[in-house]
Every structure is written in structure tokens, then in C-alpha cells.
C-alpha positions in Angstrom: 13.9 -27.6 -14.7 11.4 -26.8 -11.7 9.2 -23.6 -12.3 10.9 -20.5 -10.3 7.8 -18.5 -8.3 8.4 -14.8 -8.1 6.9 -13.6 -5.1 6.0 -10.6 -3.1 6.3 -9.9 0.5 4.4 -7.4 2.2 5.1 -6.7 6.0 3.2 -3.4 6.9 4.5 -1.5 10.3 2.9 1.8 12.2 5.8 4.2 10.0 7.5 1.8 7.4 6.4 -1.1 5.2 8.8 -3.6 4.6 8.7 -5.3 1.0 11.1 -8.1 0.0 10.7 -9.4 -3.8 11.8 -13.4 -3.2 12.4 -15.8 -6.6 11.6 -18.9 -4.6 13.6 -18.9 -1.4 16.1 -16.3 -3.2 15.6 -12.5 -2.0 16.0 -10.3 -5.2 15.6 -7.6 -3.3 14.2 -5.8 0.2 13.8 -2.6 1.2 12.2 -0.4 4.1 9.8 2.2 3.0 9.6 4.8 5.9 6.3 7.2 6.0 6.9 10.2 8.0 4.8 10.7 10.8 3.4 14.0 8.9 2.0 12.1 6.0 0.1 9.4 8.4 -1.5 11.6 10.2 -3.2 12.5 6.8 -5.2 9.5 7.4 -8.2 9.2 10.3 -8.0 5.2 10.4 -5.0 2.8 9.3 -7.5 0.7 6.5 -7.5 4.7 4.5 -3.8 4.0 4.4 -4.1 1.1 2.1 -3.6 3.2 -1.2 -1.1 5.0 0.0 1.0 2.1 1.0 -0.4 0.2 -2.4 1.5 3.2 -4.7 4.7 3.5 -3.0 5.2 -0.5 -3.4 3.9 -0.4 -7.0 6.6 2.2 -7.5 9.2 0.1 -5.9 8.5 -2.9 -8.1 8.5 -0.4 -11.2 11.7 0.7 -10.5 13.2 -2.8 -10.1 11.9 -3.2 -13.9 9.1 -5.7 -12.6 5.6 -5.9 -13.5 2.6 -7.4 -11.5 2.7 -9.8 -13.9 5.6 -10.6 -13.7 4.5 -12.2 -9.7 3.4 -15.9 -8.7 1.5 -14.2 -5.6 1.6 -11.7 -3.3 2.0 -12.6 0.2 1.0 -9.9 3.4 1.3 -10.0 6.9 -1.8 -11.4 8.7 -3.3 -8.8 11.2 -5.9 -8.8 14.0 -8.2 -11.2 12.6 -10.4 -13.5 14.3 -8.9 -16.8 16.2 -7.9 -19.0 13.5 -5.4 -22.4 13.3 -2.1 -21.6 11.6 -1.2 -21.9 8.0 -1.4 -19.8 4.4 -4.8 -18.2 4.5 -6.1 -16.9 0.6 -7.2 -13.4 1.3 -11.3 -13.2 0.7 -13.9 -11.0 1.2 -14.7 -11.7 4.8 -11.1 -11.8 5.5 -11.0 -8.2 4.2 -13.8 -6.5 5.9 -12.2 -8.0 8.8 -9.1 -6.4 8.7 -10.6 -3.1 7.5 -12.8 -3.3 10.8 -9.8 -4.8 13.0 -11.7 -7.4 14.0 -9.9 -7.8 17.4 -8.2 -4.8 17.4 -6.8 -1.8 15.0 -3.0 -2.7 13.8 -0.3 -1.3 10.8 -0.6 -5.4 10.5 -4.1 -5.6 9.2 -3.1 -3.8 5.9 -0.8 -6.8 4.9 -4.0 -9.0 3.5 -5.5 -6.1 1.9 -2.3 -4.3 -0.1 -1.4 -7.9 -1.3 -5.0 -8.1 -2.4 -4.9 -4.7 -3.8 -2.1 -5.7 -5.7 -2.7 -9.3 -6.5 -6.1 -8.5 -8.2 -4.3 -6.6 -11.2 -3.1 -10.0 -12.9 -5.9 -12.2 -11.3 -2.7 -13.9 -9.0 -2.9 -15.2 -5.5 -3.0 -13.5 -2.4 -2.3 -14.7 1.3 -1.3 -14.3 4.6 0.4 -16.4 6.7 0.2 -17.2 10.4 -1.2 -13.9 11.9 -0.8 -12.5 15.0 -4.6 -14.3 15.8 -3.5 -18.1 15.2 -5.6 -20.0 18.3 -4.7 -23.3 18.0 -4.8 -23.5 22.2 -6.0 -27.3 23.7 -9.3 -26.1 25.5 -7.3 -26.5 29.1 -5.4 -23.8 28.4 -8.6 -21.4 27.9 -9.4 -21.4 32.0 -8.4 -18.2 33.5 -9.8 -18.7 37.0 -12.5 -16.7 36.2 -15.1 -17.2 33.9 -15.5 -13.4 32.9 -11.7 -13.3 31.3 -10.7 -16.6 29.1 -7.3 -16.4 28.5 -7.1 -15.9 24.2 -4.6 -16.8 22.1 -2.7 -13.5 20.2 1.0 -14.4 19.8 4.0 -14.1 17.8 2.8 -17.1 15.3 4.7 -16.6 12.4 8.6 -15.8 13.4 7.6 -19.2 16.2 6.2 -21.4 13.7 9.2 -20.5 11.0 12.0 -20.7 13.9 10.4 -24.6 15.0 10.4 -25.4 11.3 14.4 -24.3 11.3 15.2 -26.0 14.0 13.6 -29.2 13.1 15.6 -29.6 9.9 18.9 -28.7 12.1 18.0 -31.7 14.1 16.4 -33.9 11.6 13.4 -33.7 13.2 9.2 -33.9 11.5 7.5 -30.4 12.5 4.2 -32.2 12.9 6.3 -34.8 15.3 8.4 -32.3 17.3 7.9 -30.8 20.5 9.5 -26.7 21.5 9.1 -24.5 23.4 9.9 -21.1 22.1 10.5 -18.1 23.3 9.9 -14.6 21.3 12.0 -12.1 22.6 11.6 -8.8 21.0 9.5 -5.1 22.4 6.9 -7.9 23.2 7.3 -11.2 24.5 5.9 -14.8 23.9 6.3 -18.1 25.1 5.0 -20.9 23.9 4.9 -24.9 23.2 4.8 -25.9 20.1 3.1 -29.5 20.3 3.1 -31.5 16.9 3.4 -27.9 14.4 0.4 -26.3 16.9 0.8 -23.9 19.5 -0.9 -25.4 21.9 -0.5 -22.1 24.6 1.5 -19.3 25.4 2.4 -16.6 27.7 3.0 -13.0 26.6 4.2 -9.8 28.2 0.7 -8.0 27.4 -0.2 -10.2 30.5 1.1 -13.4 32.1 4.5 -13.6 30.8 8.2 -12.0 32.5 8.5 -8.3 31.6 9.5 -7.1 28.3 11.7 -4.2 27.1 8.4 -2.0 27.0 5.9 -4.3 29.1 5.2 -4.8 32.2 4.1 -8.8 32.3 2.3 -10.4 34.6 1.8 -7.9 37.9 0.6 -8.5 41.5 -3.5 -8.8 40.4 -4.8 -7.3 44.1 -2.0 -4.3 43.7 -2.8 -3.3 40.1 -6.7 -3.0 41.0 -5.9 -0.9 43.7 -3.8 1.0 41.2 -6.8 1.5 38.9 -8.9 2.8 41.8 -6.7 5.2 43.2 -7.3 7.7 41.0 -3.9 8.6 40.2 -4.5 7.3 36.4 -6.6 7.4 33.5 -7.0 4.3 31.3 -5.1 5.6 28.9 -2.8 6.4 31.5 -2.3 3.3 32.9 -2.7 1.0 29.6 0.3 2.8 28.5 2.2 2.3 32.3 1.2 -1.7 31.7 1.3 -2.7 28.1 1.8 0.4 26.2 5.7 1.0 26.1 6.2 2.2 29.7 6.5 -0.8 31.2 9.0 -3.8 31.7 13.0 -2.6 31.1 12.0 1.2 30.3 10.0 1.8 33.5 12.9 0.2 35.5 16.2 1.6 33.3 14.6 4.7 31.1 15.6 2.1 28.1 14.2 -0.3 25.8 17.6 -1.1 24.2 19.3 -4.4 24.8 22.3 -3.1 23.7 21.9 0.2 25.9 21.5 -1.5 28.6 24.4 -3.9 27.8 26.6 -1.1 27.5 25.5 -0.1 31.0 26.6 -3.1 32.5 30.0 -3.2 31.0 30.0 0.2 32.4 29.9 -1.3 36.0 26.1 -0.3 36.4 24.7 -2.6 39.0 21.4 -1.8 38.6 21.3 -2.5 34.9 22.8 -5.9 35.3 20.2 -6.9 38.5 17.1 -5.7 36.4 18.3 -7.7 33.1 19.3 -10.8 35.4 15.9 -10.3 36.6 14.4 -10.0 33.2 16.0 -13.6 32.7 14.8 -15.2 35.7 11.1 -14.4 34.9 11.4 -15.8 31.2 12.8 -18.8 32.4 10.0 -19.6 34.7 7.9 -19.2 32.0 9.9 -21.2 30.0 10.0 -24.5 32.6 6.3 -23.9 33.3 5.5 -24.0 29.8 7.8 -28.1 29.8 4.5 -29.1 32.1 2.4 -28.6 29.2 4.1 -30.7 27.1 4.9 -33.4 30.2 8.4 -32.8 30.1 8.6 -34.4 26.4 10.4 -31.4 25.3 13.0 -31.4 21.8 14.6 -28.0 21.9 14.3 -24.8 23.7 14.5 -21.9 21.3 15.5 -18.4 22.2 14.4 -16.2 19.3 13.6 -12.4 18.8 15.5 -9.4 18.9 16.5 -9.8 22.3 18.1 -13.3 22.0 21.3 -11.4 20.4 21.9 -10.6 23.7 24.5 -12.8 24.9 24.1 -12.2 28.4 20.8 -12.5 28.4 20.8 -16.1 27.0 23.3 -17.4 29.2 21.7 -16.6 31.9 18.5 -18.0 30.5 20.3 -20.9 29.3 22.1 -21.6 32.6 18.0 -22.1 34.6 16.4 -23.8 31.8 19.4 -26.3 30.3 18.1 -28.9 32.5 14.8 -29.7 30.3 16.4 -29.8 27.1 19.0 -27.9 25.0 18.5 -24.3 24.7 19.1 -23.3 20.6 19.4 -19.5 19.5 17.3 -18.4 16.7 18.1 -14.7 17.1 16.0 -11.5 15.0 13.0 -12.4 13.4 12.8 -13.7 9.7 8.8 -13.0 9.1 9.8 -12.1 5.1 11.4 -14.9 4.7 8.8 -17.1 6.7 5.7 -15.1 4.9 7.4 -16.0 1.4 7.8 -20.0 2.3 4.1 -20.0 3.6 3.4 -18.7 0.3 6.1 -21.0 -1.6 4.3 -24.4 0.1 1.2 -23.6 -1.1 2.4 -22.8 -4.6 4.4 -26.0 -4.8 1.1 -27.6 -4.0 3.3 -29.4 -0.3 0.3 -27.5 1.7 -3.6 -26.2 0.7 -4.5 -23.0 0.8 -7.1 -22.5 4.2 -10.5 -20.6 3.4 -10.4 -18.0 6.4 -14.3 -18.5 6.3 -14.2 -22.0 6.8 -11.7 -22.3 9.3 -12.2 -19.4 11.8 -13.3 -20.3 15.6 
């Protein structure tokens, strides 16, 4: 009989950490661990979190009558790190004072690699991360901005569009490193991206180029938004939170960033609801066809994916601009426990190496 791995998935959010206890591909068991916004404002930086977090997950294991080692390995989310090609990273000591620094940025994410560490260390198992938000694995063309100042960077929904091009490749019989998608992340955030032989070889997202997003703003009218900055009328805080930090996109427009809200609106008769949705839809599938010129029209699969591609009307109206490149599949919600565990999974089934973060980094 093949050895069963016990692993543990850690997914670390701004008020919850999400924990899933997988034996192999099996979830045991998952739950949502909320912190109240009382008892994180007890901490001055997310890094003095990390015990915190560490206890209440030992506790949950504890009372599931498990032991560390009991585990395989620990697996956490990846957070800000530096740019990096995909894959199952082993959390070392560079990788650590990077997240405890945010390297490109302070994030809930960045505690994934270090409370898997944290915990891993106890019974001298493996820890990882897998695919973090900071995967660059961009084809140097796509770096030119138009300006030399502002290189466009690679910070994208990796590991929910890596795990959804794997999916779909079985469902079609397809190789992931002989496959071409493009994918779009739906969600608070957006991303589109191709995925060229298992790499993402660009993207688009709604913190700049990309359509409008439930809470962003996308790509705006360059010449208007400097004006905007200069008139005086905002701060930077201000106006980073107008543009990219949940003012934006559907809630600037509707006062919502509910799919289903707005949904509801439209079955209601609201006209203005439907318009800014439909409108929502036209931008993503621009982004979607222009992304088909990256890949020279060789294109396998659209796949709609992310919270937002529950939203039926949303996808067929998607689906009805973009059909003509190649079929549209749904891939809706995001499975990042599930993906987190099978990054971990390949590597302990020796079908992929472990990457030295060190070694690999650009």
C-alpha cells in the first residue's frame, strides 16, 4: 500500500486563518479561525502576530487528537516575497526574514511561510509554500511599460491560476507543461493571465491595467488621474484607497462589492446595476482577447475562475465576446487549500523538487 502523507494547510488572512488538515488529497478537516479586530490591534506589525496565529492552530490540531508528529509537512501561503518562478518553495532563512520584512510589501500572506515553519520545526518535518502572490515568470517583452521609470512587475493570483490550468488540463487530457490558457481570476481583485507551457508568461490586474474589479478601479485615463493627484482634492492615502484600496471598480459605481447584491439589483429591474456589470464584462473580455496575442492565438481553454465567475450573468456575457478564441470553461471560487496541499503532496511523492528560494529568486 502507498504511504498516506498527513498534511497541514496554512492560509493566513488580515482577521481569520484558514487551516485544512489534508491525508493526501483527502481533507480531514478545515476550519476558519476568526481574530477579532480587538485582539489584532494588540500587535504593531503583522510578523508579531506569528505566535499568536502559531497557538490557536496548535490548539486546533490538539483538539482533533493530532500531534505535530503526527504531520508529513506543513504547507503556508506564500506572501510578498521577492519575484520568483512558480513551484513548492522549502521555507529557509532568507525566505523568512523576507517575509518578516515584507519584502515587496506588508501582507496577512507573509505569515503563511513562517507559522508552517514555526510549526514544522517541532518534529524536524518540512515546510513550504507554494506559488505566492510574487511568482514572475513574465517573457522579458512583457516587462516594457513605455516608460523606463515604471517596469510593469509581475504580482498575481499564481496559485488558484496555476491549480485551475492543472484542473483543466486533466478535464481535457491535456500536459500542463504543453498547454496554453488564459485565465482569468475573478474575485475583490482581478487577474488575467496566459499561461504558456505551466508559466505565466504575463498578466493584467485590477491594481492597474486590467477591467475594474468589485473594489478596484483598473486601468484609468493616465493624463486624468495625474490631474486628479494634483488637484489637491486628495491625499495619497486618500486617493490609493479611491484607486486600488476598496473604493474603486463596482463599489465606487453601485455602493457594492457583492456579486450577488448586485445580481439581486438587476432582477429587481435596476438598470444601472445591469449597465455597470455588463460593463464590468466588456472590460475583462478585452483583456482576455488581448492577452490570445500573447500566446499568437494558440490558445486551449479560456478559464473563468474566482469568486466572481459564480456569477452567471457575468460569464455569459463574458463568454458571449470571447467564445470566438477558444472555449470559455468555469472554474468558479478559489481552491488555494487544496492547491497549497498538492504543491506540497508533489514534492513529497518525489513527482516535483523542492526549489531553494535563495537559488531561484530574480
Amino acid at each position: 500500500m502507498a504511504q498516506k502523507y498527513l498534511i497541514l494547510v496554512i492560509n493566513p488572512g488580515s482577521t481569520s486563518t484558514k487551516i485544512s488538515l489534508f491525508s493526501d488529497e483527502e481533507c480531514i478537516a478545515s476550519e476558519n479561525l476568526s481574530h477579532s479586530v480587538e485582539e489584532i490591534k494588540e500587535f504593531s506589525t503583522i510578523y508579531d502576530q506569528k505566535d499568536m496565529r502559531t497557538e490557536v492552530i496548535m490548539n486546533w490540531l490538539e483538539g482533533l487528537n493530532y500531534k505535530v508528529s503526527d504531520l508529513s509537512a506543513v504547507v503556508g501561503r506564500g506572501g510578498l516575497l521577492r519575484p520568483m518562478p512558480g513551484g513548492t518553495y522549502k521555507v529557509t532563512d532568507m525566505m523568512l526574514e523576507d517575509l518578516k520584512i515584507g519584502y515587496q510589501g506588508e501582507h496577512a500572506s507573509n505569515l503563511g511561510g513562517i507559522i508552517a515553519n514555526n510549526i514544522a520545526k517541532q518534529a524536524n518535518i518540512p515546510a513550504c509554500i507554494v506559488d505566492p502572490v510574487s511568482v514572475d515568470e513574465f517573457e522579458d517583452v512583457a516587462r516594457i511599460s513605455g516608460l523606463p521609470d515604471l517596469p510593469r512587475i509581475s504580482l498575481l493570483h499564481a496559485l488558484n491560476i496555476k491549480a485551475v490550468s492543472r484542473k483543466v488540463c486533466k478535464e481535457m487530457n491535456l500536459k500542463f507543461k504543453e498547454s496554453s490558457f488564459i485565465v482569468a481570476h475573478i474575485g475583490g481583485g482581478i487577474t488575467v493571465a496566459p499561461v504558456k507551457n505551466g508559466k505565466l508568461i504575463d498578466s493584467v490586474s485590477a491594481n492597474d491595467e486590467a477591467s475594474f474589479s468589485p473594489e478596484r478601479t483598473g486601468g484609468l485615463p493616465v493624463g486624468d488621474l495625474i490631474k486628479m493627484a494634483y488637484s489637491g482634492k486628495f491625499t495619497y492615502s486618500e486617493l490609493k484607497k479611491k484607486t486600488i484600496g476598496g473604493q474603486g471598480g463596482l463599489t465606487a459605481y453601485l455602493g457594492t462589492n457583492d456579486g450577488r447584491e448586485v445580481n439581486k439589483r438587476i432582477d429587481a429591474g435596476d438598470k444601472k446595476a445591469e449597465f455597470i456589470l455588463e460593463a464590468m464584462a466588456y472590460q475583462l473580455s478585452k483583456d482576455i482577447v488581448s492577452m490570445s496575442t500573447v500566446l499568437k492565438g494558440k490558445v486551449d481553454a479560456i478559464v473563468l475562475t474566482g469568486g466572481m465567475a459564480y456569477n452567471k450573468k457575468l460569464t455569459d456575457w463574458i463568454t458571449s465576446r470571447v467564445g470566438f478564441v477558444a472555449p470559455v470553461k468555469l472554474s468558479p471560487g478559489e481552491e488555494e487549500m487544496k492547491a497549497l496541499m498538492q504543491g506540497a503532496l508533489r514534492v513529497l511523492r518525489g513527482e516535483e523538487k523542492p526549489k531553494i528560494y535563495e537559488n531561484e529568486v530574480l
